[in-house]
C-alpha positions in Angstrom: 0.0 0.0 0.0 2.8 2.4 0.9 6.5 2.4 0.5 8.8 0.9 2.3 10.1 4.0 3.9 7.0 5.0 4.9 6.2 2.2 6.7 9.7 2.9 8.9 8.3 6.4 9.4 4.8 5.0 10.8 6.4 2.6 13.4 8.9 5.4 14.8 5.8 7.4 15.1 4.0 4.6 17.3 7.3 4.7 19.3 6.4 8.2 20.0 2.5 8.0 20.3 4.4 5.1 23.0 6.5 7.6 24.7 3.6 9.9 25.3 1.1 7.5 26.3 3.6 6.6 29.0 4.4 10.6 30.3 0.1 11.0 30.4 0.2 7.1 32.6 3.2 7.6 35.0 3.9 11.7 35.2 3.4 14.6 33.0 6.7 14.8 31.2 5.0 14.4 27.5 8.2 15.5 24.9 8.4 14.7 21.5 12.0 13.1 20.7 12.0 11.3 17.3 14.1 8.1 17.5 17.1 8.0 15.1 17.9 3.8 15.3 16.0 1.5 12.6 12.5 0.7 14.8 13.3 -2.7 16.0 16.2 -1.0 17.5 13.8 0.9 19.1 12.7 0.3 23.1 9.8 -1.0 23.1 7.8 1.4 25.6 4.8 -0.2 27.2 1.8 2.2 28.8 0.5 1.1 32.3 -3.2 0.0 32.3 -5.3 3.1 33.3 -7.3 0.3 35.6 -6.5 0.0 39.2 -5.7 -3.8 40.2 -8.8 -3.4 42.5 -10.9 -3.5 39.7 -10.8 -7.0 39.4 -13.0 -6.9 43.1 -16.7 -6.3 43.5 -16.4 -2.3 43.9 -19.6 -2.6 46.5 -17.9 -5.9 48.8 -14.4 -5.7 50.8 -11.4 -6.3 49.0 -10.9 -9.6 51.1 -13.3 -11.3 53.9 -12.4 -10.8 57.0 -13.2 -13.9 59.2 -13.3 -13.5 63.1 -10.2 -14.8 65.2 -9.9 -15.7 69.2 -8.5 -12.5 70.4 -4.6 -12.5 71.8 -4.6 -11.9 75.8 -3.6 -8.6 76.4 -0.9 -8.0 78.7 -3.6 -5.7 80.6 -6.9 -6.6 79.5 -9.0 -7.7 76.1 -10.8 -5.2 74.3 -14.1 -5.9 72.8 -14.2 -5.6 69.1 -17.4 -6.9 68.5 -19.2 -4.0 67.3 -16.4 -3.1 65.2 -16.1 -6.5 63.7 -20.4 -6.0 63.0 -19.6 -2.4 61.5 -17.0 -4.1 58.9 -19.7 -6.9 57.9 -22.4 -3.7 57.4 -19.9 -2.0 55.3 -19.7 0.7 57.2 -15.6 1.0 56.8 -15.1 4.8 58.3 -17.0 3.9 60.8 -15.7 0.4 62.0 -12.1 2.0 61.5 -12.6 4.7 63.6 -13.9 2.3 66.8 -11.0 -0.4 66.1 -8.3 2.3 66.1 -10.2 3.5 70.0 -10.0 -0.1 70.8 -6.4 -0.6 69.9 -5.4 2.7 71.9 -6.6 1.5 75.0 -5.3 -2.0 74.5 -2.5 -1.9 71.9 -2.0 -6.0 72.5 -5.5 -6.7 70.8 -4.8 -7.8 67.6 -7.9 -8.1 66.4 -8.6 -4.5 67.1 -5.5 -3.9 64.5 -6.8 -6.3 61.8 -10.4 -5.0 62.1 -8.9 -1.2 61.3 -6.7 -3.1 58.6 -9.3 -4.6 57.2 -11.7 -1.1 57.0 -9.0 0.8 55.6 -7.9 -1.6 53.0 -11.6 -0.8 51.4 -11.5 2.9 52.4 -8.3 2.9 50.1 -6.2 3.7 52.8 -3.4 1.5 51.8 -0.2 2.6 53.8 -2.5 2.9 57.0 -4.2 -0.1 56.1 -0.5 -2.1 55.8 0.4 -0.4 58.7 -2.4 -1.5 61.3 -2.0 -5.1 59.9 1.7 -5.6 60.2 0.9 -4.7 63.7 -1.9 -7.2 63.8 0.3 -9.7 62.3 3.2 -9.2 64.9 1.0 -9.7 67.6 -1.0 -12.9 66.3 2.8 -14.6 65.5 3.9 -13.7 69.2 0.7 -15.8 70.5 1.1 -18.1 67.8 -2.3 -17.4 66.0 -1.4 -16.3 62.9 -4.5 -15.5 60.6 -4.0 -16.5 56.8 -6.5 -13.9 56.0 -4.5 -11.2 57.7 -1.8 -12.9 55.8 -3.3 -12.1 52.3 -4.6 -9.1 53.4 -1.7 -7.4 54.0 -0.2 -8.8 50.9 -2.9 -7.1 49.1 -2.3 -3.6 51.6 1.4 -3.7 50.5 0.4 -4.1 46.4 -2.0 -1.5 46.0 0.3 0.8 48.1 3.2 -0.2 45.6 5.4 -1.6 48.2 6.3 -5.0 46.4 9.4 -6.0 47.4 7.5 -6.4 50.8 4.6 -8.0 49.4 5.8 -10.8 46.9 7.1 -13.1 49.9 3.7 -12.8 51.6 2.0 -13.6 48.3 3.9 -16.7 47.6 2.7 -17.6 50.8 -0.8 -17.3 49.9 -0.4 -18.9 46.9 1.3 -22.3 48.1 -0.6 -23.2 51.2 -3.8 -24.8 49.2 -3.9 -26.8 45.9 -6.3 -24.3 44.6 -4.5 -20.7 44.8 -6.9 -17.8 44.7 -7.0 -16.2 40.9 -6.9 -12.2 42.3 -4.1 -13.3 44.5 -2.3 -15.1 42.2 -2.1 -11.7 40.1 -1.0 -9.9 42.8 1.8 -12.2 43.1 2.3 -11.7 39.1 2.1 -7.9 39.7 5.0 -7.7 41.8 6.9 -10.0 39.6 6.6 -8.1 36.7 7.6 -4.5 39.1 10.1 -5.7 40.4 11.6 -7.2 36.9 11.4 -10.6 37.2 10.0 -11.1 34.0 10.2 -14.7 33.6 8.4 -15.5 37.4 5.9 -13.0 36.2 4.8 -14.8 32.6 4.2 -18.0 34.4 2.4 -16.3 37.3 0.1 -14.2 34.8 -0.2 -17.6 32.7 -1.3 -19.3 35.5 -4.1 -16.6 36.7 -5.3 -16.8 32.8 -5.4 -20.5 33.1 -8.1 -20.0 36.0 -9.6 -17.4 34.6 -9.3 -17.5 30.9 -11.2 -13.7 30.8 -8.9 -11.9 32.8 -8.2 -8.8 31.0 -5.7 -7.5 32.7 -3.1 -10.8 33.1 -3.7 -11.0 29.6 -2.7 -7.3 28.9 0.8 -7.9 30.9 1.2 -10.8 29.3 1.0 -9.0 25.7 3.6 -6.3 27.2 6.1 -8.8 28.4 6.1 -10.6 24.8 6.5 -7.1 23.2 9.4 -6.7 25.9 10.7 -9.9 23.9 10.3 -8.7 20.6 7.2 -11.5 20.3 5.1 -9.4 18.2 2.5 -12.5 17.5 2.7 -13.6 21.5 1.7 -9.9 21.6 -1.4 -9.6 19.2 -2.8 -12.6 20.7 -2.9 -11.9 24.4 -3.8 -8.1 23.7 -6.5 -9.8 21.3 -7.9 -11.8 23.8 -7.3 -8.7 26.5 -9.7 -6.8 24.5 -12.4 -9.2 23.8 -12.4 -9.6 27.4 -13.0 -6.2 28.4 -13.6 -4.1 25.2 -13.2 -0.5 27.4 -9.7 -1.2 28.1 -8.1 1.4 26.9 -4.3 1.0 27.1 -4.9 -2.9 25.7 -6.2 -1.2 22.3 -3.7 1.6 22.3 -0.7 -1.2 22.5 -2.8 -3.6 20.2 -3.1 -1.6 17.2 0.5 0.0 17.8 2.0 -3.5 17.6 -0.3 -4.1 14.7 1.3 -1.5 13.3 5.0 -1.9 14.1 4.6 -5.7 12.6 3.1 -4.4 9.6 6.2 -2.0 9.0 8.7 -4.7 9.6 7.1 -7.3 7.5 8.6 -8.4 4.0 5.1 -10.0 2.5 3.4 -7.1 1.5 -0.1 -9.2 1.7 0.8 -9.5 5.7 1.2 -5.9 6.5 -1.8 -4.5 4.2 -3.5 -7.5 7.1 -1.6 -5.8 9.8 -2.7 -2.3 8.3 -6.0 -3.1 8.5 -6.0 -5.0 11.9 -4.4 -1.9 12.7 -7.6 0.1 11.8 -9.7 -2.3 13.8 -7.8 -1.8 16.8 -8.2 2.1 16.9 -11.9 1.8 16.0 -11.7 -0.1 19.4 -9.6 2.2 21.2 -12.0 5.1 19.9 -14.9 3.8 20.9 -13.3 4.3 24.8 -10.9 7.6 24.6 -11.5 10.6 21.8 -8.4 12.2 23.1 -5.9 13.9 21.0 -3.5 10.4 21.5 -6.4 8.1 20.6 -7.0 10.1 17.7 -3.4 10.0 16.0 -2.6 6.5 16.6 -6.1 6.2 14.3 -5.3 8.4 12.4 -1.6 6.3 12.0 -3.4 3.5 11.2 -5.9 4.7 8.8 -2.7 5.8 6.8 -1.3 2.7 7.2 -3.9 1.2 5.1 -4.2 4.1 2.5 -7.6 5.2 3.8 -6.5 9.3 4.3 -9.5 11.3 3.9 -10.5 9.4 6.9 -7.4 9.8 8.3 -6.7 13.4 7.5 -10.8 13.5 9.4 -9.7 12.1 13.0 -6.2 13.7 12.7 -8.2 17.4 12.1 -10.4 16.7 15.6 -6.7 15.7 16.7 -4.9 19.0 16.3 -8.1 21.3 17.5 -6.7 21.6 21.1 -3.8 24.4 22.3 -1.4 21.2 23.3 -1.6 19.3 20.1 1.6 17.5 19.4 4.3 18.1 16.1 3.4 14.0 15.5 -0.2 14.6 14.8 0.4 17.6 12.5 2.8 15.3 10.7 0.5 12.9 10.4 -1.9 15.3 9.1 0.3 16.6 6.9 1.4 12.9 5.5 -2.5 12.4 5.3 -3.5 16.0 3.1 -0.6 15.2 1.1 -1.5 11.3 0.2 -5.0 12.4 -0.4 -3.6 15.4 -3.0 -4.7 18.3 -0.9 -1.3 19.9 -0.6 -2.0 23.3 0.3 -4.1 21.5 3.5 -0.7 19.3 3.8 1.6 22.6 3.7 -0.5 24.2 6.4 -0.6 21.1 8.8 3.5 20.1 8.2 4.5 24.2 8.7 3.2 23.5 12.0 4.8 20.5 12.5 8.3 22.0 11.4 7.8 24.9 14.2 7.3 22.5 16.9 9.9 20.2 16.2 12.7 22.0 14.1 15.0 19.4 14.3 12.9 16.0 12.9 13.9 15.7 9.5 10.6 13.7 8.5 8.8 16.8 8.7 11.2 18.6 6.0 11.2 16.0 3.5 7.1 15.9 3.5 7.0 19.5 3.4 9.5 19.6 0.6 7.6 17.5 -1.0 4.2 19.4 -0.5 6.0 22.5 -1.5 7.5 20.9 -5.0 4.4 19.5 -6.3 2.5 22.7 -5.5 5.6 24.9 -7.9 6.9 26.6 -5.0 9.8 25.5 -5.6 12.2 27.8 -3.3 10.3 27.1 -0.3 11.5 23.4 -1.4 14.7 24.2 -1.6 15.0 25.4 1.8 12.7 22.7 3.2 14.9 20.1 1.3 18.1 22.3 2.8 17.4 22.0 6.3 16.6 18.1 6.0 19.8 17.9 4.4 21.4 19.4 6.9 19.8 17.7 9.6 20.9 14.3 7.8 23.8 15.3 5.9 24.4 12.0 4.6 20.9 11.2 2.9 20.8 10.8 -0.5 17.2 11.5 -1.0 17.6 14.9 0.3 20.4 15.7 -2.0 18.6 14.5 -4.9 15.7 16.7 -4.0 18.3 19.4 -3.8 19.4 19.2 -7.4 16.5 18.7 -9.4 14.6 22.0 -7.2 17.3 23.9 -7.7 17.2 25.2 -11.3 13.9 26.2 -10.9 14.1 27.9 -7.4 14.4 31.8 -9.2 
């Protein structure tokens, strides 16, 4: 459908499209730097899902039942939780928290007075008080030799959603061995902290095994397609980030890495038949990804796609809603530009890549479409200069030296 060099150009842009998807995820640090290395050089830069792991849980129950234990003597007397324990059965987590933390004041042995306000925190969200309370709880249950597997897995679960998982993986392997049937949520924990802490390997047969429980669970299958991209796996990655999708068709960040693998496969594919597929799978993927986010991002990794398989009126539509706001990025007027100019409508193309050359003055993509745009529309000195400053932005390409020459005599 498109040339060869094209195709290059399209995956380095999903490496960017990847770079800013990551800044919006983890901080707000969005930059535009244009990779220089052949794209399977490339990093391959993987966005977070925008889910919280405590979306796999009933939003309305707690995030683990809590389950009464025989109270540890105190050293000076035993505090009755019970009414605490009946406000974390009714829900009623501020509540219940607030009277187990008064219990635990006046007797600071009572480890069920700890656990209780563990418990009630962990489903207010309160995660570092929530880890805090239980460790306590813990301590004191171990010292009378009671320990509670549901505090256990419970603070597992504290230490997790408060991103300490150094501390939580040994706890999780705990309370994933002691039956023959591990529980599938904590069994993802446990693949969680694998895969933060870099052990990619544990963490692919930890996800695998949470799938194998639970064949729909979108999000194992979602790290599963971003540790085969971290291998360079492109098919291990379309099919989990398939089935990720078809699992839970609003995931957003499984569509956005779905159709940009689709895309970097089609560009490094030799069977032109396979990456007009990809190009088109590619399409299908931001019609997905669409359908959940209309953002500016959303919009020109579409709008990448739809260029990928020729289609650029359409294109050049979704990448126009793209560049409306005050922070559009230099990639999307590119992309427009690329789009305008494909469809022939290269005074729409000229407009859109200017743009792109004053936000990112140094890409040389930008000057060798604009050069282009400006050639076939007879203004040939802006071309020169366009090809000029490509040229000497990539002193050694050919193709800008050839542009050069053959502008030049008619540049008057």
């Amino acid at each position: 459908m498109i040339n060869r060099r094209f195709q290059l150009a399209l995956s380095l842009g999903v490496l960017i499209l990847l770079f800013a998807s990551l800044a919006n995820a983890q901080s707000s640090r969005p930059r535009r730097v244009r990779p220089t290395a052949k794209p399977a050089e490339e990093p391959l830069l993987r966005p977070e899902p925008k889910a919280s792991p405590t979306a796999r849980n009933n939003p309305n129950g707690p995030l683990i039942n809590v389950q009464p234990v025989k109270p540890v003597v105190n050293t000076s007397a035993t505090g009755d939780t019970s009414h605490a324990y009946q406000l974390l059965q009714q829900k009623q987590f501020a509540a219940a928290a607030k009277e187990a933390k008064g219990v635990a004041a006046n007797y600071p042995n009572d480890a069920e007075a700890w656990k209780i306000a563990g418990f009630a925190e962990l489903n207010l969200k309160q995660y570092t008080d929530a880890a805090a309370d239980l460790e306590k709880a813990i301590s004191l249950q171990r010292a009378a030799k009671q320990e509670d597997p549901n505090t256990v897995d419970a603070l597992a679960q504290a230490y997790v959603l408060s991103e300490k998982f150094e501390q939580a993986l040994p706890l999780l392997v705990i309370a994933t061995t002691r039956g023959a049937q591990p529980d599938a949520s904590m069994l993802y924990y446990r693949a969680l902290s694998e895969y933060k802490m870099g052990k990619s390997a544990e963490a692919e047969r930890t996800f695998n095994s949470v799938v194998k429980l639970n064949p729909k669970d979108s999000l194992s299958l979602f790290y599963l397609g971003q540790l085969a991209l971290a291998r360079n796996d492109l098919d291990g990655a379309v099919a989990a980030l398939n089935r990720a999708t078809l699992s839970d068709p609003r995931m957003a960040s499984a569509w956005t890495l779905l159709t940009s693998v689709y895309l970097r496969r089609a560009a490094l594919s030799t069977d032109t038949a396979k990456a007009d597929a990809d190009y088109l799978n590619a399409v299908r993927g931001g019609e997905g990804l669409i359908k959940v986010r209309t953002d500016a991002e959303a919009l020109t990794l579409f709008g990448q796609a739809l260029i990928g398989s020729s289609q650029y009126a359409r294109a050049a539509a979704a990448l126009e809603r793209a560049v409306g706001g005050s922070d559009a990025k230099a990639v999307t007027f590119y992309l427009l530009g690329v789009a305008h100019s494909r469809a022939k409508n290269f005074l729409k193309a000229i407009a859109a890549l200017e743009s792109a050359a004053t936000k990112t003055p140094g890409d040389v993509n930008v000057y060798r479409e604009l050069g282009y745009a400006y050639e076939v529309s007879k203004q040939y000195v802006k071309a020169l200069t366009a090809y000029q400053k490509g040229s000497n932005l990539a002193p050694a390409d050919t193709d800008f030296k050839e542009s050069i020459e053959r502008v030049r005599p008619f540049a008057k």
